[in-house]
Backbone as ProteinMPNN parsed JSONL, in Angstrom:
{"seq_chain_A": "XXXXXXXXXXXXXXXXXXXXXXXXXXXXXXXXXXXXXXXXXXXXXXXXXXXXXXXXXXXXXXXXXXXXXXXXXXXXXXXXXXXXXXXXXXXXXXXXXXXXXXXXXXXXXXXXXXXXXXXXXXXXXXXXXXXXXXXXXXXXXXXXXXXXXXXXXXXXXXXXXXXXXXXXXXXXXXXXXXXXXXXXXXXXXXXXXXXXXXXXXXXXXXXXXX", "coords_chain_A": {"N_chain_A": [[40.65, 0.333, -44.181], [41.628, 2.775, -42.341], [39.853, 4.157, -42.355], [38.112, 2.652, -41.103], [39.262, 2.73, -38.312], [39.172, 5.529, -37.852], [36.329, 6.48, -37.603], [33.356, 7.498, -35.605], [33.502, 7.297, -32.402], [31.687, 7.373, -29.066], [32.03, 8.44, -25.41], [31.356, 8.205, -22.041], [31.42, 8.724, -19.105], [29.753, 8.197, -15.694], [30.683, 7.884, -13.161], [33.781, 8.038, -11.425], [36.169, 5.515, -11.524], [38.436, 5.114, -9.059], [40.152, 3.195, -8.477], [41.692, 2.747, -10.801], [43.192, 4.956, -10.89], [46.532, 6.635, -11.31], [49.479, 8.461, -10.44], [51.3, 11.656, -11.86], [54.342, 10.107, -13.425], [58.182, 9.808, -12.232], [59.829, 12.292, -12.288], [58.711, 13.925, -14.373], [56.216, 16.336, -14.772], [53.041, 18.297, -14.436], [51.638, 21.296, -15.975], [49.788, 24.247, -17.288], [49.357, 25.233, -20.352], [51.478, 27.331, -22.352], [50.791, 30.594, -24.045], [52.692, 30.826, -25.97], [53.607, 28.764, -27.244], [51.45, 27.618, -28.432], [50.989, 26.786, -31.11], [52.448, 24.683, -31.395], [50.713, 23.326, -29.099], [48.788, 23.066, -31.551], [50.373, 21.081, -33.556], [50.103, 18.921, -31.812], [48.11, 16.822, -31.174], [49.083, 14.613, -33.851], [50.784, 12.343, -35.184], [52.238, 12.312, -37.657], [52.046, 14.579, -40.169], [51.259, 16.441, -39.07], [51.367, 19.926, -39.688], [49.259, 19.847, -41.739], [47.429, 19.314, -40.57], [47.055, 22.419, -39.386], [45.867, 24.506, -39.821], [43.008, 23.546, -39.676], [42.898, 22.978, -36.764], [43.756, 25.602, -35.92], [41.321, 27.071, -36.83], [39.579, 25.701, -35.1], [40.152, 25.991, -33.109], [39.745, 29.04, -32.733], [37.075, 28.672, -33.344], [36.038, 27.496, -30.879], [37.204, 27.563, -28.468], [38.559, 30.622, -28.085], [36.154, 32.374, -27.97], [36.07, 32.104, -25.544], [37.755, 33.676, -23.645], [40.563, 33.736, -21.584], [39.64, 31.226, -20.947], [40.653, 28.487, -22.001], [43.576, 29.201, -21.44], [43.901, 28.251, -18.543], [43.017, 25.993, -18.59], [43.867, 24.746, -20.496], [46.181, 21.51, -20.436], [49.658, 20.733, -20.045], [51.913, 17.637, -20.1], [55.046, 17.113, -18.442], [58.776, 16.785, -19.762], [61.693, 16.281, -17.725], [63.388, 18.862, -18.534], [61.331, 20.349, -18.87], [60.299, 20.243, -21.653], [57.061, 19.843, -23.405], [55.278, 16.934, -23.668], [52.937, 15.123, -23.221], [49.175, 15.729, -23.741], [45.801, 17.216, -22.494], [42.915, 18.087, -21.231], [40.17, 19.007, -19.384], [36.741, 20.103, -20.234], [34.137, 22.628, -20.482], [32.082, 21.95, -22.709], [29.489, 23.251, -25.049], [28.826, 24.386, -23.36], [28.063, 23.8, -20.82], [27.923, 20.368, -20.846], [30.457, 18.763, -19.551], [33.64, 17.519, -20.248], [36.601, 16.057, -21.688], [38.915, 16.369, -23.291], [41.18, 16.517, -26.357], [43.21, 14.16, -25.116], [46.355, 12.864, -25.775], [49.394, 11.384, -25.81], [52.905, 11.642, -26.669], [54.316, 9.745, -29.244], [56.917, 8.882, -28.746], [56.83, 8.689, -25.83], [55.465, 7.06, -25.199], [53.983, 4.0, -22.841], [55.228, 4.304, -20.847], [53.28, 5.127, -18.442], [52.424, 7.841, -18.537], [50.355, 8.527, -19.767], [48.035, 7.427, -18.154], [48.872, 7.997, -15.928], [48.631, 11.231, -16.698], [46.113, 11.707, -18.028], [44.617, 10.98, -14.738], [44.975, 12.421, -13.429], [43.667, 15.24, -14.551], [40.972, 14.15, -14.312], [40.628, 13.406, -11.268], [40.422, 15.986, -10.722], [38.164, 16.473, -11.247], [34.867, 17.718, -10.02], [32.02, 16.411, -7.832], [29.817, 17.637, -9.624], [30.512, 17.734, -11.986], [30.029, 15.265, -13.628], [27.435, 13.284, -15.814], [30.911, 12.575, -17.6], [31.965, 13.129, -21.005], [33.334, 11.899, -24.014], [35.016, 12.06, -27.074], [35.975, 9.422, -29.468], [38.408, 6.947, -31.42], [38.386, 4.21, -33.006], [40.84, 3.523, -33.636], [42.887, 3.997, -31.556], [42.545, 2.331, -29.575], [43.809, 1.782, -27.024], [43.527, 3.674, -25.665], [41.032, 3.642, -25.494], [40.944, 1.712, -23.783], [42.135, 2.568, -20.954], [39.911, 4.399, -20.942], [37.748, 2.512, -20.157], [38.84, 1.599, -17.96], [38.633, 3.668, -16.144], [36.051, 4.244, -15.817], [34.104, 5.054, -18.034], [32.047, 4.414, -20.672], [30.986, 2.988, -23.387], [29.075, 4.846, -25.875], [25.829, 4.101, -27.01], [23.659, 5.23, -28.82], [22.522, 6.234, -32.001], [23.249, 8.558, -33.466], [25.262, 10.834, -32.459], [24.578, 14.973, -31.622], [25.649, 16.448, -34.714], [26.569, 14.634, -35.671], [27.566, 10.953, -36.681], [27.025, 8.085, -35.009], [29.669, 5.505, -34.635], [29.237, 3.024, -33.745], [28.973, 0.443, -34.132], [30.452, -0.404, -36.558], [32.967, 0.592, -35.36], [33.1, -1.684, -33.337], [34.1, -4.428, -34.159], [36.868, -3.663, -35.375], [37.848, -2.894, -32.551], [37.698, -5.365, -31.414], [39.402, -6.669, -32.756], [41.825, -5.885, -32.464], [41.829, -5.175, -29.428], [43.001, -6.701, -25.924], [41.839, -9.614, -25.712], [40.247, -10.027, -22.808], [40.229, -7.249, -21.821], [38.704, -6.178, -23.975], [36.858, -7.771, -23.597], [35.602, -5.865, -20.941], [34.651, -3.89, -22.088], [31.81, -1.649, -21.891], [28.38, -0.624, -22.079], [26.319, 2.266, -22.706], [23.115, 3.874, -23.154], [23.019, 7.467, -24.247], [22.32, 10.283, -21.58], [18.974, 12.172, -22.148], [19.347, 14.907, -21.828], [21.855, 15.314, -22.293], [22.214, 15.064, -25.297], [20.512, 16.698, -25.814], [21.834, 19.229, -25.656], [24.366, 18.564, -27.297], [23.091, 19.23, -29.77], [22.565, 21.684, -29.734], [24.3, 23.133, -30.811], [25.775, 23.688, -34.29], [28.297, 23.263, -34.331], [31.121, 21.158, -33.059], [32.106, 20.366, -30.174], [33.362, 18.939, -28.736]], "CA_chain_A": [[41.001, 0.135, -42.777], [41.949, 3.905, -42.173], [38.297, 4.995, -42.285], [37.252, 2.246, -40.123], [40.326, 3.319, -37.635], [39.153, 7.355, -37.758], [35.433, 6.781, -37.007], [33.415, 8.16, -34.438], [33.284, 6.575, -31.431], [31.838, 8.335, -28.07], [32.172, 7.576, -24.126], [30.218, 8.616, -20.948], [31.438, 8.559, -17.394], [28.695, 8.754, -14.45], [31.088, 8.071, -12.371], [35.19, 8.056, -11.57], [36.572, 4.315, -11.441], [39.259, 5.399, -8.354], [41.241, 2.216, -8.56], [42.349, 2.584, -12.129], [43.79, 6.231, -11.198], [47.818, 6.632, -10.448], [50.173, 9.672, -10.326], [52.254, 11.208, -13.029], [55.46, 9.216, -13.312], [58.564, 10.318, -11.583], [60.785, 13.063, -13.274], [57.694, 14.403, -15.072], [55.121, 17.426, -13.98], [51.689, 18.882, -15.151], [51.089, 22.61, -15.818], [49.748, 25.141, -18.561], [49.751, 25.585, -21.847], [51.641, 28.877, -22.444], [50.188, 31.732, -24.83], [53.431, 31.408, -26.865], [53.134, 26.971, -27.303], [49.785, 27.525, -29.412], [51.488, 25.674, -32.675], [52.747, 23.277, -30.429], [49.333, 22.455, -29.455], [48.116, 22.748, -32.601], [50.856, 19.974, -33.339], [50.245, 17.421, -31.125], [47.071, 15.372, -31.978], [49.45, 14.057, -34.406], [52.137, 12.129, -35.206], [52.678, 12.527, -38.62], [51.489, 15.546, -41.075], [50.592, 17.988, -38.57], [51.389, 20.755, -40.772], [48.193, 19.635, -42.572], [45.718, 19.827, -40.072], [47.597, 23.687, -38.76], [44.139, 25.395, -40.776], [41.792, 22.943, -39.38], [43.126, 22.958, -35.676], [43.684, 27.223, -35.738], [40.008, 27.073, -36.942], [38.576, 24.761, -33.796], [40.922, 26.979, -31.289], [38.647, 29.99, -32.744], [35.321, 28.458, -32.658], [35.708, 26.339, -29.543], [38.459, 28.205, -27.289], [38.555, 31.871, -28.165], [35.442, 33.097, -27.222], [35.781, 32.158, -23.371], [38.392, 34.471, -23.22], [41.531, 33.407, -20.701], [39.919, 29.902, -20.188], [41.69, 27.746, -22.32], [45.054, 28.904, -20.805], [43.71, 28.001, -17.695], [42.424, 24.985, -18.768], [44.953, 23.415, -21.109], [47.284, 21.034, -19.532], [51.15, 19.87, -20.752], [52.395, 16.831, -19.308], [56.556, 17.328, -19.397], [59.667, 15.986, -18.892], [62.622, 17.156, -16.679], [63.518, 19.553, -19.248], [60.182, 21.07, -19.132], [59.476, 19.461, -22.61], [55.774, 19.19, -23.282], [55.336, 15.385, -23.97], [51.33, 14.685, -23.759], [48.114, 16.926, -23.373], [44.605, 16.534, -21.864], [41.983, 18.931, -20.098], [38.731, 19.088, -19.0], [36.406, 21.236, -20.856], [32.56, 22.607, -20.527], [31.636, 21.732, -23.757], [28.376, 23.829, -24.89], [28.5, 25.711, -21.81], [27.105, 22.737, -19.476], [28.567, 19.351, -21.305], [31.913, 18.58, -19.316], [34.322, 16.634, -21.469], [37.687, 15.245, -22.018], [39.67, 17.267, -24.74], [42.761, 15.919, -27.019], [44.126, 13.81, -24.613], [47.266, 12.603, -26.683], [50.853, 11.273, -25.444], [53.763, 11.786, -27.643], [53.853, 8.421, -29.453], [58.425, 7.907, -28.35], [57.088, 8.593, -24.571], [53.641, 5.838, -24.902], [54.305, 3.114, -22.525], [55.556, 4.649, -19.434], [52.585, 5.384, -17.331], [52.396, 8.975, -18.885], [49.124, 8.789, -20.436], [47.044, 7.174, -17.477], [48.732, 9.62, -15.274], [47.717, 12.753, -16.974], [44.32, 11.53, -17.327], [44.029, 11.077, -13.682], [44.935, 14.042, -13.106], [42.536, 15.969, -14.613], [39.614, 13.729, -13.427], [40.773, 13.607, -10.052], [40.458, 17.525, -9.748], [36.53, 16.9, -11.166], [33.561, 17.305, -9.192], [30.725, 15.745, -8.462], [28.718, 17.863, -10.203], [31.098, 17.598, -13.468], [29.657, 14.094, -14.02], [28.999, 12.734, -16.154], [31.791, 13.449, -18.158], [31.972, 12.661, -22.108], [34.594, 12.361, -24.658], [34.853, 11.792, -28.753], [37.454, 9.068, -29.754], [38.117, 6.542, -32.457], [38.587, 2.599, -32.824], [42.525, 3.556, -33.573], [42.806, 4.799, -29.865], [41.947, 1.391, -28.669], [44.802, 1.212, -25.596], [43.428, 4.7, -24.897], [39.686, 3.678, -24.939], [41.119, 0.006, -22.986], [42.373, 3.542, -20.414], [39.016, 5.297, -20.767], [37.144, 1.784, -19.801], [39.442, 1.286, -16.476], [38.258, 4.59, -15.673], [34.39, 4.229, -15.429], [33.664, 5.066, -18.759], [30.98, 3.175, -21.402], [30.764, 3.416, -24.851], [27.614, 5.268, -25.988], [25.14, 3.186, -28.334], [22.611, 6.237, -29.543], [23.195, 6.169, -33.406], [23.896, 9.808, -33.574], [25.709, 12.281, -30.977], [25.072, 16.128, -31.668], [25.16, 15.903, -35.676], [27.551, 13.218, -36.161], [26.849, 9.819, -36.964], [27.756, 7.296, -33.899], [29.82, 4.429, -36.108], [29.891, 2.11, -32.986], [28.67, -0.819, -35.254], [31.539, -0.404, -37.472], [34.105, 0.22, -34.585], [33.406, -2.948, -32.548], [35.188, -5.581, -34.706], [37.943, -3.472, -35.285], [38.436, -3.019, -30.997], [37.815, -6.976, -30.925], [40.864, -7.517, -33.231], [43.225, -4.793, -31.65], [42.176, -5.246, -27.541], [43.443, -7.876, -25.675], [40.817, -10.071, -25.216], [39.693, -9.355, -21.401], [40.033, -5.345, -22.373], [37.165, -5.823, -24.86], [34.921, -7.663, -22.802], [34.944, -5.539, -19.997], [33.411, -2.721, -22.583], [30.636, -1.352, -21.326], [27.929, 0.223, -23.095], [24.823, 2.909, -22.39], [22.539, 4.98, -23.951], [22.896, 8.891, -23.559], [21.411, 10.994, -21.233], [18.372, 13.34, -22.679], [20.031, 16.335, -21.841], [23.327, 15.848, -23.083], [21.904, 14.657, -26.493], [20.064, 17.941, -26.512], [23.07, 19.952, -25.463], [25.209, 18.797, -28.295], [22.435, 19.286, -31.273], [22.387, 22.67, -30.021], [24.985, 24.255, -31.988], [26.182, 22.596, -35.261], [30.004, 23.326, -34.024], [31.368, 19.764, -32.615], [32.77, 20.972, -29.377], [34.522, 18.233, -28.253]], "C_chain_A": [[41.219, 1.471, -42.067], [40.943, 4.175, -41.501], [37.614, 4.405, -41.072], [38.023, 2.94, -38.453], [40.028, 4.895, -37.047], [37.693, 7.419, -37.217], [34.524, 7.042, -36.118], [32.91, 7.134, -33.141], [32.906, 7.837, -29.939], [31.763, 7.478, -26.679], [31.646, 8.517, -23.352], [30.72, 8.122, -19.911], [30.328, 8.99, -15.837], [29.495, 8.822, -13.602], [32.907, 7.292, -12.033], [35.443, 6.621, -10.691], [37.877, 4.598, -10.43], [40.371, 4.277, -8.044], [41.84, 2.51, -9.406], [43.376, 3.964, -11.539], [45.613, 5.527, -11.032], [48.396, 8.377, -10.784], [51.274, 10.044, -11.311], [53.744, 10.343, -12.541], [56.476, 10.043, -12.723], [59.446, 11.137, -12.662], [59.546, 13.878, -14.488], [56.746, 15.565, -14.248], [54.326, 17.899, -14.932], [51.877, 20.282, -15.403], [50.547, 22.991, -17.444], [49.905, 25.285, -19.201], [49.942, 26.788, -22.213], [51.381, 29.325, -23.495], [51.425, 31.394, -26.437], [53.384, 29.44, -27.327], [51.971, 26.991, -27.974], [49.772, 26.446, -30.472], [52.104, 24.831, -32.169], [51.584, 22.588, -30.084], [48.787, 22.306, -30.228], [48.381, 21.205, -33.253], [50.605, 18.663, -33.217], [49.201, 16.246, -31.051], [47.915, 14.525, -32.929], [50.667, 13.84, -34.947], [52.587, 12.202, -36.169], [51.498, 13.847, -39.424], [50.679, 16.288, -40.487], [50.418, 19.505, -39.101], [49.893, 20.936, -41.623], [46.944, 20.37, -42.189], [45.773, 21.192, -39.256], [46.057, 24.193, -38.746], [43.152, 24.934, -39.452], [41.641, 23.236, -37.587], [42.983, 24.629, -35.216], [41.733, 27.339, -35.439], [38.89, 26.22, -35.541], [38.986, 25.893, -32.603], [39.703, 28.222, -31.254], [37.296, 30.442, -32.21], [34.919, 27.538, -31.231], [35.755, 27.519, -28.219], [38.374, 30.004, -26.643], [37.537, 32.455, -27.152], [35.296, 33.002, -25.436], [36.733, 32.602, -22.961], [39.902, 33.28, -23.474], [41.486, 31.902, -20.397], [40.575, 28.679, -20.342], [43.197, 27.649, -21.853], [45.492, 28.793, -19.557], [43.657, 26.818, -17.718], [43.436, 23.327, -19.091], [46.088, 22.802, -20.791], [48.052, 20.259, -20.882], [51.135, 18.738, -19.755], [53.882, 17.097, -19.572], [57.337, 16.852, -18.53], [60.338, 17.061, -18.04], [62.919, 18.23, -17.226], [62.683, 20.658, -19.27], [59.698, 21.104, -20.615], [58.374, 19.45, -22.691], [55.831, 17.785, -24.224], [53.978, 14.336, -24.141], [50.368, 15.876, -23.459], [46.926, 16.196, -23.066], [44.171, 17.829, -21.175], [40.277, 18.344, -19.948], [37.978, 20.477, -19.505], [34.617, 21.247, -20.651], [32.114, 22.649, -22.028], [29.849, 22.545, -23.962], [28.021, 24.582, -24.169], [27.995, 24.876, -20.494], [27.935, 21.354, -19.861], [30.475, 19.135, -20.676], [32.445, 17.497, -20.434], [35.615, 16.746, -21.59], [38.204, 15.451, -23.797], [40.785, 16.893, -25.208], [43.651, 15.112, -26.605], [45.157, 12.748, -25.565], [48.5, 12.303, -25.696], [51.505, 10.852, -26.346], [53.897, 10.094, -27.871], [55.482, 7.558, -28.65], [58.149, 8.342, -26.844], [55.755, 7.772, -24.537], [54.765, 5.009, -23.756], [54.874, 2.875, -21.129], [54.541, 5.517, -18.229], [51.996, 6.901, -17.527], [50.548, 9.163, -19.021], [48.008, 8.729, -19.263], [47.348, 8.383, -16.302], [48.327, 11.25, -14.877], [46.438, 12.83, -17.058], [43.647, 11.256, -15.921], [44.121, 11.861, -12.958], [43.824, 14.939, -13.89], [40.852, 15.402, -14.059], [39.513, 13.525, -12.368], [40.575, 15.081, -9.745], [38.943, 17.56, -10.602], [35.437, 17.226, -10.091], [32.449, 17.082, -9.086], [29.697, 15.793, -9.452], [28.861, 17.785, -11.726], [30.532, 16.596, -13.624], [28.39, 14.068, -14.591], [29.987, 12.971, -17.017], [32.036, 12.429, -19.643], [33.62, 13.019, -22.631], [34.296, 12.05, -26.016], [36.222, 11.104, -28.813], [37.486, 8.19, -30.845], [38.976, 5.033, -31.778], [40.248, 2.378, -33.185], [43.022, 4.06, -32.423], [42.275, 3.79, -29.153], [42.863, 1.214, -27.599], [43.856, 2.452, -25.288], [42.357, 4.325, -24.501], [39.935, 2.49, -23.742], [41.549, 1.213, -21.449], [41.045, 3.963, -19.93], [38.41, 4.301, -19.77], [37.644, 1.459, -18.414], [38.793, 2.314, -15.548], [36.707, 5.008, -15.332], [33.862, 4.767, -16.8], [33.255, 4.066, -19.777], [31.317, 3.633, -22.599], [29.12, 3.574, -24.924], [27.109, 4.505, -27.074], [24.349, 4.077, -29.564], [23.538, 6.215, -31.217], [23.777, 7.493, -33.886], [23.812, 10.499, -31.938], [25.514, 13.855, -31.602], [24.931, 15.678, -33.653], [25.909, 14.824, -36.699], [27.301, 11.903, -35.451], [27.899, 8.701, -35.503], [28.385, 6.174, -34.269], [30.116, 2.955, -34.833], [29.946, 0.511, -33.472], [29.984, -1.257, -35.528], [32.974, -0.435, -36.479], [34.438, -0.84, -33.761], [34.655, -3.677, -33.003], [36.672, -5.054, -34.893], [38.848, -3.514, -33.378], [38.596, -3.873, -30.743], [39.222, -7.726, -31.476], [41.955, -6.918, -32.839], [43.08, -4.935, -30.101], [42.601, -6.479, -27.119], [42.223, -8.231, -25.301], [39.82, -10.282, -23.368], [39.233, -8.277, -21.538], [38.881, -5.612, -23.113], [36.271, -6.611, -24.388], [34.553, -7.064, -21.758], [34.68, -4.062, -20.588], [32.499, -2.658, -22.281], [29.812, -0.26, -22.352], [26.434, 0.79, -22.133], [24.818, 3.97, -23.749], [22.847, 6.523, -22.871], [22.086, 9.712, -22.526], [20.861, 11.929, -22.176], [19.118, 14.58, -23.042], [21.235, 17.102, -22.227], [23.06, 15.773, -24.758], [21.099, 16.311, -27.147], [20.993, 19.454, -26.366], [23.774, 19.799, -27.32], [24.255, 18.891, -29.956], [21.957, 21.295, -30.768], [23.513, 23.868, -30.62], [25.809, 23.057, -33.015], [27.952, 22.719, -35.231], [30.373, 21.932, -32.945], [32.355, 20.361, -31.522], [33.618, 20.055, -28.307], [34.983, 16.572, -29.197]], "O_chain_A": [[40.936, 1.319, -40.878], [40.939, 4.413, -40.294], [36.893, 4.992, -40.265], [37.331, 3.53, -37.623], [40.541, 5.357, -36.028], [37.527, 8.302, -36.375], [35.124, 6.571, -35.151], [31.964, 6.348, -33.181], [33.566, 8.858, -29.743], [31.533, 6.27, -26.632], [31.432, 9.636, -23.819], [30.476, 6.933, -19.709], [30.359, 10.035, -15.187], [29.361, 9.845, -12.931], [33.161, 6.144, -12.399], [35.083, 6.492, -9.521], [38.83, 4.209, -11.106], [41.38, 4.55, -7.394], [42.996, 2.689, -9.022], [44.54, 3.821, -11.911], [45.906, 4.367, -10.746], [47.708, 9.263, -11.29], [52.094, 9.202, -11.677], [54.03, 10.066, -11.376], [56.045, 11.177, -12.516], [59.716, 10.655, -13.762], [60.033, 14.364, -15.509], [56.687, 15.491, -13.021], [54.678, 17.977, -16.109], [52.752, 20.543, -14.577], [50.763, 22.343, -18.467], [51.055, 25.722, -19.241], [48.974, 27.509, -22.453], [51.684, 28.514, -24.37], [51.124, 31.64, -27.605], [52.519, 29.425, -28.203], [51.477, 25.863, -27.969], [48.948, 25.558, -30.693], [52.303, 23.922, -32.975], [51.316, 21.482, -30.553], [47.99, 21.375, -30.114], [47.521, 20.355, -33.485], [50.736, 17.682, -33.949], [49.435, 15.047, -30.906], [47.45, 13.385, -32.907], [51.506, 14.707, -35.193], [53.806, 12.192, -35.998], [50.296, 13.893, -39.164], [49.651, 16.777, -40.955], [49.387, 20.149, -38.905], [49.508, 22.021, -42.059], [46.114, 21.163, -42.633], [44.839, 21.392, -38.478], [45.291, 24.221, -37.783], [42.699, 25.644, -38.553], [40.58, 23.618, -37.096], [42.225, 24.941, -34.298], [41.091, 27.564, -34.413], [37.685, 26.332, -35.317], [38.39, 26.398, -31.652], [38.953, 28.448, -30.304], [36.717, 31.298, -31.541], [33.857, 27.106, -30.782], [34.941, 28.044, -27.459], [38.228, 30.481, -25.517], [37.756, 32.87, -26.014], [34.685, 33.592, -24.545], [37.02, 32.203, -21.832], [40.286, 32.559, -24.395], [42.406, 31.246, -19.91], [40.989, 27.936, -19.453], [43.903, 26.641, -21.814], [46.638, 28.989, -19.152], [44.284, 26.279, -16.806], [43.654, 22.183, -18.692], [47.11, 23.488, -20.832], [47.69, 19.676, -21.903], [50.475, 18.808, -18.718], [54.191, 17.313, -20.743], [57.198, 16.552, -17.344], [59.938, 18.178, -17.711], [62.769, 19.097, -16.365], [63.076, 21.776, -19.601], [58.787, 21.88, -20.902], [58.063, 18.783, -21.704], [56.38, 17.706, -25.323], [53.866, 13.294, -24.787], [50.806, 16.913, -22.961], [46.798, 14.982, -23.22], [44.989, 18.557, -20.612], [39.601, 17.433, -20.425], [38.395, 21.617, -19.297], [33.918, 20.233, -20.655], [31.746, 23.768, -22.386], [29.048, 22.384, -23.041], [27.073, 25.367, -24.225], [27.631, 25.338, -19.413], [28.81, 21.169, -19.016], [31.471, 19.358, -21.364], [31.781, 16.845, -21.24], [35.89, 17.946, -21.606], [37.965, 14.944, -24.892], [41.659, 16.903, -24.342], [44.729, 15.0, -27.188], [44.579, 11.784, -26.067], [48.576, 13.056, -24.725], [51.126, 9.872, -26.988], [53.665, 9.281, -26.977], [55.541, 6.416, -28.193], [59.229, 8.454, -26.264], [55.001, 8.036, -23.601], [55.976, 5.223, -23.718], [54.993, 1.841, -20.47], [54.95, 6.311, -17.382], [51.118, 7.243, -16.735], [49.793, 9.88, -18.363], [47.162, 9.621, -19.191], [46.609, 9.273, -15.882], [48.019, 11.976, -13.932], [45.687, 13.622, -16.489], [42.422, 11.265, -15.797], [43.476, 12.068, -11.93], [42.942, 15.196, -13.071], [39.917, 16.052, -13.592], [38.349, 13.367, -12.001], [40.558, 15.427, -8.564], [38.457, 18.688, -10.669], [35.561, 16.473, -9.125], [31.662, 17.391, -9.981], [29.003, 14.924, -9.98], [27.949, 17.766, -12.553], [29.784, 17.175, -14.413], [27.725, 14.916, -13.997], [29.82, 14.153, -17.316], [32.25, 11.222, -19.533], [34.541, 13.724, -22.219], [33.123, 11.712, -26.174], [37.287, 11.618, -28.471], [36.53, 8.443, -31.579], [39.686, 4.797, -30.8], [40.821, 1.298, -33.045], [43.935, 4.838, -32.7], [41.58, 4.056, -28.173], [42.615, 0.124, -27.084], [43.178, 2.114, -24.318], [42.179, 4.432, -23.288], [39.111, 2.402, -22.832], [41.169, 0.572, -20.469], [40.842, 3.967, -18.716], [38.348, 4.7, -18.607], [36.789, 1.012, -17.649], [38.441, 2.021, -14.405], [36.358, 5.984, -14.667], [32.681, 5.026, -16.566], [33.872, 3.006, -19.882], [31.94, 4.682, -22.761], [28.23, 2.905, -24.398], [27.838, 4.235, -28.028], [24.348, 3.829, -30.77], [24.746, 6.189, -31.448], [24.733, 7.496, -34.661], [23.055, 10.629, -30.977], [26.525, 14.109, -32.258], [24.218, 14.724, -33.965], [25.831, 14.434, -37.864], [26.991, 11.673, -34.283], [29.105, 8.709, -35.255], [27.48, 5.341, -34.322], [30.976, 2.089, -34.997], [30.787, -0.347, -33.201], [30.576, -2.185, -34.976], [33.894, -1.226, -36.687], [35.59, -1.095, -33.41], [35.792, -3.643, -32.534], [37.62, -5.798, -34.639], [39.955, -3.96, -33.074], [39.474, -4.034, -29.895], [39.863, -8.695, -31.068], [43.045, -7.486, -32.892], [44.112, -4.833, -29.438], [42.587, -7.394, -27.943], [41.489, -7.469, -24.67], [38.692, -10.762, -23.252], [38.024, -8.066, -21.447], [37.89, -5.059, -22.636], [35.067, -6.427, -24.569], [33.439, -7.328, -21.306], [34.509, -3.117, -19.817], [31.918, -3.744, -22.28], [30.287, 0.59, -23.105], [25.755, 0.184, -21.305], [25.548, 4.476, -24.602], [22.895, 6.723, -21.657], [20.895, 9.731, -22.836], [21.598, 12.532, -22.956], [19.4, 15.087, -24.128], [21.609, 18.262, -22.402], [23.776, 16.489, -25.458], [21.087, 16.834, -28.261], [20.745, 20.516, -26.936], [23.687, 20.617, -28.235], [24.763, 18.64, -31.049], [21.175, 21.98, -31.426], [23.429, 25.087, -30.765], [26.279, 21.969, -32.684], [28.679, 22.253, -36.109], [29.66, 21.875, -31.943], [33.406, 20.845, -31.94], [34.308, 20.413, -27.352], [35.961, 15.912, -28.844]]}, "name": "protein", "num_of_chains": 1, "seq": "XXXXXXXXXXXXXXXXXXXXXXXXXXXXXXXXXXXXXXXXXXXXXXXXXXXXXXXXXXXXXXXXXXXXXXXXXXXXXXXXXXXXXXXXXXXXXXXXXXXXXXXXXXXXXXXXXXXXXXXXXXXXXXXXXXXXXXXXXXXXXXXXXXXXXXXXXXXXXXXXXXXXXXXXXXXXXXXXXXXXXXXXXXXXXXXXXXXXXXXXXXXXXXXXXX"}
């Protein structure tokens, strides 16, 4: 059940679903991910045995992040409380150099439930533009409230059997979304095939960039 839970699932926005949006919640604010918070973001994908994936996460910051300088700490958004807490994350990223895309978005699992999550995601796709579209992401069939989130938002699930050089397991993730969404949420999944150009975007470097 794990495996089926972890596999890859991808999504495709042509275009921003403006009903679904709202505003972060009250007592909460957006900004920056500061220089010295790094192992904090490294962190926060997960709720248990982060420690684990420190290596694996250092190693993506390297080959993803690094080389574009300054832009990641431009890029990478906290969500936080009154405190100034960071409490979820999310950006917008050019993936490949052209591929926009929808990076780690995560909310701490003891603040789910309060509006946090859809907030911060409409914040960063509210400051897209047109020409960002459309805009991809990488997620998994254990992230089904988030994808039941993604789907409010104008995004599809992609069908193509492979993205870039990983295998597309949408087969395998259906039944699990059919027994975890509420039944409405999983039929108003939507599905397309990829555009050309993004398909040849992400098979051009064997680094998985989002």
């Amino acid at each position: 059940m794990e495996s089926v839970e972890a596999c890859n699932l991808f999504m495709m926005c042509r275009s921003l679903c403006r009903q679904a949006l709202s505003e972060i919640p009250e007592g909460y604010h957006v900004r920056t991910c500061r220089r010295d918070e790094l192992e904090l973001w490294y962190a926060f994908p997960y709720d248990e045995g982060a420690q684990e994936h420190r290596a694996a996460m250092a190693r993506y910051f390297d080959a993803v992040y690094r080389p574009y300088g300054d832009a990641f700490w431009r890029s990478c958004l906290f969500v936080c409380d009154a405190q100034d807490t960071p409490v979820g994350t999310c950006f917008a990223w050019k993936a490949y150099g052209c591929v926009t895309t929808i990076q780690w978005f995560k909310v701490r699992r003891d603040c789910e439930g309060h509006g946090l999550g859809r907030g911060l995601l409409s914040h960063v796709m509210r400051a897209l533009n047109e020409n960002d579209f459309p805009v991809f992401l990488h997620t998994q069939p254990g992230s089904f409230r988030a994808i039941k989130l993604y789907t409010d938002m104008g995004f599809a699930l992609l069908t193509d059997p492979e993205i870039g050089y990983r295998p597309n397991e949408l087969e395998a993730g259906l039944p699990f979304l059919q027994a975890h969404m509420p039944p409405d949420a999983y039929a108003r999944l939507r599905f397309e095939r990829a555009p050309e150009a993004f398909l040849q975007a992400v098979r051009s470097s064997r680094t998985n960039e989002f």
